[in-house]
Backbone as CSV, one residue per row, in Angstrom:
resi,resn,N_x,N_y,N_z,CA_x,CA_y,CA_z,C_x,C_y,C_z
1,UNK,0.851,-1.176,0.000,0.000,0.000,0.000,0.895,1.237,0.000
2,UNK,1.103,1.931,-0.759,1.488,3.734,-1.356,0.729,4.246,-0.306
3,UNK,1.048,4.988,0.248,0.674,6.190,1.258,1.625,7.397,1.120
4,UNK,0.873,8.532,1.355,1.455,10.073,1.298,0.673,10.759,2.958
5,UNK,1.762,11.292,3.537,0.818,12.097,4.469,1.435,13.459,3.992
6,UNK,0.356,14.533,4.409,0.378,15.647,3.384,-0.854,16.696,4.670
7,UNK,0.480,17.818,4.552,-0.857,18.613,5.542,-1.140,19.790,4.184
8,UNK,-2.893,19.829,4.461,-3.831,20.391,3.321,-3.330,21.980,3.631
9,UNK,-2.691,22.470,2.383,-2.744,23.570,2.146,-3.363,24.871,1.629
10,UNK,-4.304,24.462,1.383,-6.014,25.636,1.624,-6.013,26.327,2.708
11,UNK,-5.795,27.554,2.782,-6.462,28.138,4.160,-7.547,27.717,4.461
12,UNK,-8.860,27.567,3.760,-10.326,26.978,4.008,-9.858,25.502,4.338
13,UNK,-8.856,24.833,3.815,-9.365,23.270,4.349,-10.213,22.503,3.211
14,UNK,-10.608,21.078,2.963,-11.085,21.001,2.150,-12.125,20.730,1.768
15,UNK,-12.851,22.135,1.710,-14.180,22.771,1.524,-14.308,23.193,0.322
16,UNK,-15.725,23.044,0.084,-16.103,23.408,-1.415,-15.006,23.511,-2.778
17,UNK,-14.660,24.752,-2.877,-14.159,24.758,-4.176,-12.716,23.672,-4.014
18,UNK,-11.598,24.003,-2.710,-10.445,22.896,-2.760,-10.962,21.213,-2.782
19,UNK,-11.807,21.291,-2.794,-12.791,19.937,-2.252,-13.344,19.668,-4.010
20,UNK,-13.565,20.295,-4.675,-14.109,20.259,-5.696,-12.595,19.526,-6.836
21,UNK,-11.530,20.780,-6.575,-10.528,20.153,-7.159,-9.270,19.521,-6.802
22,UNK,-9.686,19.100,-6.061,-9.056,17.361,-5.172,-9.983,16.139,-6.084
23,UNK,-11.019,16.146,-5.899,-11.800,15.650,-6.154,-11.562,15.588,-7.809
24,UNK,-12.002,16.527,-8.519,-11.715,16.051,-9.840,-10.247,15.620,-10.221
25,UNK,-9.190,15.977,-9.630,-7.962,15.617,-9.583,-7.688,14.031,-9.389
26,UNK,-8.408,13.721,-8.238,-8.587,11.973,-7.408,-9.024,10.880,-9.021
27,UNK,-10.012,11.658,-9.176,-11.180,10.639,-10.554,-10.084,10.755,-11.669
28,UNK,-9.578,11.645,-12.184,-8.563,11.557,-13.103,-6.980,11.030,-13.106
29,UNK,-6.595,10.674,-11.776,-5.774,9.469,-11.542,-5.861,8.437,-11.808
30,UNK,-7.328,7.787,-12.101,-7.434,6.582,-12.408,-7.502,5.134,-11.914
31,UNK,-7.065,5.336,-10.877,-6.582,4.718,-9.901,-7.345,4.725,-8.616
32,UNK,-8.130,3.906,-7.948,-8.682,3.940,-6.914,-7.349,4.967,-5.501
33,UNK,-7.988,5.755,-5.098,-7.402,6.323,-4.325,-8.199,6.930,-2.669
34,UNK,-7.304,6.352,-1.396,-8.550,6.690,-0.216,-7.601,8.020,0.261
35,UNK,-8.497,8.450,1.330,-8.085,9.732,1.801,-8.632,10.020,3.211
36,UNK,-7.690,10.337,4.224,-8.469,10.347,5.768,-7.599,10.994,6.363
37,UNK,-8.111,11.782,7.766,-7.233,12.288,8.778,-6.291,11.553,9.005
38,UNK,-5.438,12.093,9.441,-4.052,11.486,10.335,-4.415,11.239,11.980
39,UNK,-4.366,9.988,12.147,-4.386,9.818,13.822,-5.725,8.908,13.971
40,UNK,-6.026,8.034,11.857,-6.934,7.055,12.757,-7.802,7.289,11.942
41,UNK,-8.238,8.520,11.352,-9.428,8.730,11.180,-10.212,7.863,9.610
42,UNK,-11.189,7.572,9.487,-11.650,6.975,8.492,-11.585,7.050,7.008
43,UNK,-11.034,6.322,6.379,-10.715,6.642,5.173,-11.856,6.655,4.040
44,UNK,-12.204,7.654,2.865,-13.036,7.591,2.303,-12.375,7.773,0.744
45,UNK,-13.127,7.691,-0.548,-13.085,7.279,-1.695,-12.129,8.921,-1.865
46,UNK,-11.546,9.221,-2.337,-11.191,10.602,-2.483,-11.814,11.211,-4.140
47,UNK,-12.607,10.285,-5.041,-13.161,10.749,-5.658,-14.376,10.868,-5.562
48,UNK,-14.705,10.628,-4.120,-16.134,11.174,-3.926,-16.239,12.385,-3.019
49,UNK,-17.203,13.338,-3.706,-16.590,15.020,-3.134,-17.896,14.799,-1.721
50,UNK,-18.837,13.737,-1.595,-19.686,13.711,-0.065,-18.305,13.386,0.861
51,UNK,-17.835,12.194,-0.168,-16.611,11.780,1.434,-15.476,12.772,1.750
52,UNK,-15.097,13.481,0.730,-14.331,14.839,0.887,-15.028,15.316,2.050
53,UNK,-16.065,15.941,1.693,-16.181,17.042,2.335,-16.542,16.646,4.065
54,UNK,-16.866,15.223,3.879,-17.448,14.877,5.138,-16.304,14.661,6.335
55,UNK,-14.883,15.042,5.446,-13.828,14.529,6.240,-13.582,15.855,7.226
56,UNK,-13.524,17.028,6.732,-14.298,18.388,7.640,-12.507,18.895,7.419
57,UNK,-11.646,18.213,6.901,-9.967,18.688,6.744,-9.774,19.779,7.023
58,UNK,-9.162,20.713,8.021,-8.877,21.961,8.070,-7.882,22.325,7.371
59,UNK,-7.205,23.601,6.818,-6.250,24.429,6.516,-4.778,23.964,7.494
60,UNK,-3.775,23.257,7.076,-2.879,22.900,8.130,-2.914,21.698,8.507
61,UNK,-3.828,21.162,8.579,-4.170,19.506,8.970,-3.579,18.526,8.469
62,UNK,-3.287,17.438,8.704,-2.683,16.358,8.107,-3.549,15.739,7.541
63,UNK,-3.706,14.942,6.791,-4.555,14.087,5.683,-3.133,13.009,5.519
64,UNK,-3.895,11.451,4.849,-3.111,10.536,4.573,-3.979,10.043,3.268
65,UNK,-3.535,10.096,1.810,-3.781,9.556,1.016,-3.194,8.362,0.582
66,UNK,-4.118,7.296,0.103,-3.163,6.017,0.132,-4.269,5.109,-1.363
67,UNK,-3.066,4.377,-1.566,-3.823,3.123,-2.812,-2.915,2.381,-2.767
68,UNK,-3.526,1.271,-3.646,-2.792,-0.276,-3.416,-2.597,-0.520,-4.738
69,UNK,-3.364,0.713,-5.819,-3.040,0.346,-7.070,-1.737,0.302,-8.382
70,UNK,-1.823,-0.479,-9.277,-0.459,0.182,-10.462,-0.636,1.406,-10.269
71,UNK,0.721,2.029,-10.164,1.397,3.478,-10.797,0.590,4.340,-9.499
72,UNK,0.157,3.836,-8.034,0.071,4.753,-7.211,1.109,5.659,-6.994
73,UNK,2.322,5.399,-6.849,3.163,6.163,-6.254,3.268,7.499,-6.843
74,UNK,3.214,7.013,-8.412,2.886,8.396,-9.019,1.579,9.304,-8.957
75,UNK,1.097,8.852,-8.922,-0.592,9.479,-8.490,-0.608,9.567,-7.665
76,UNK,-0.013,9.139,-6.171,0.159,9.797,-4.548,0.512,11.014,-4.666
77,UNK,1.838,11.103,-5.525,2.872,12.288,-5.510,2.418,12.911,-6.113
78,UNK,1.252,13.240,-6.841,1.166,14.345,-7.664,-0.286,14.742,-7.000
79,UNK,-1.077,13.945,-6.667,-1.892,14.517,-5.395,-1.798,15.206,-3.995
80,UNK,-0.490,14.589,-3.241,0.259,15.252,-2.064,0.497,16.576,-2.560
81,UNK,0.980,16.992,-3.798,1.504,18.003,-4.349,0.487,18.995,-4.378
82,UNK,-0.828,19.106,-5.006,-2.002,19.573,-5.251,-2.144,20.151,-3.967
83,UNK,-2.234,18.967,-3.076,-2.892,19.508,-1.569,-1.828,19.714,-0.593
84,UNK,-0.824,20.152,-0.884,0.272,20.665,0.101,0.355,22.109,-0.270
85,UNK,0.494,22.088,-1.473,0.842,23.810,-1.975,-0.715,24.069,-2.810
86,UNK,-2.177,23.741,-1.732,-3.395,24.629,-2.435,-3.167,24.824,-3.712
87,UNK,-2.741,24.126,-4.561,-2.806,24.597,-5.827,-4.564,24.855,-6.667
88,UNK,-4.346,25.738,-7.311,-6.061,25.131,-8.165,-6.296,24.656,-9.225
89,UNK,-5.228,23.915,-9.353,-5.483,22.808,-10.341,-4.420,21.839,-10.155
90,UNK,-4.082,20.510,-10.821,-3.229,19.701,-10.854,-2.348,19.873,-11.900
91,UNK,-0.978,20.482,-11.358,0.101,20.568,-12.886,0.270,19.448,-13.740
92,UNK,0.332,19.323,-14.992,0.408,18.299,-15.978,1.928,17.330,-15.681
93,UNK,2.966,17.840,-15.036,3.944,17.462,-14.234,4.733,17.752,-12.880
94,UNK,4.724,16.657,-12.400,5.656,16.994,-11.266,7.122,17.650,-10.448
């Protein structure tokens, strides 16, 4: 299992719009990918924007994204990336 821990760089946290493009970011990996607090907390589909948002992620917070699938490592790392430096969108490279 590929795991990234990654504290969310949104001042908001990942709410609505960062929540929106995490989310379309997650589905276009391809790759089944989960996503949950650090310290336990429940992991949910990260291309589903209910389980996003239900995760309540603050600005600063740790998050742990993880998959078991081909070519996670690359799709960890370029998601950690997204949500470390708030980007608003996913760069075409790393």
């Amino acid at each position: 299992m590929a795991e990234r821990r990654v504290n969310v760089g949104w001042a908001e946290g990942l709410h609505a719009r960062p929540a929106s493009i995490f989310v379309r970011a997650a589905t276009a990996a391809g790759i089944p990918v989960t996503i949950a607090k650090a310290g336990g907390g429940t992991a949910v589909n990260a291309a589903s924007m209910l389980g996003v948002l239900g995760l309540g992620a603050q600005g600063g917070e740790e998050i742990v994204l993880a998959s078991d699938a081909d070519g996670a490592e690359a799709a960890l790392d370029r998601l950690a990336k997204l949500v470390a430096e708030g980007l608003e969108e996913l760069p075409e490279t790393v």
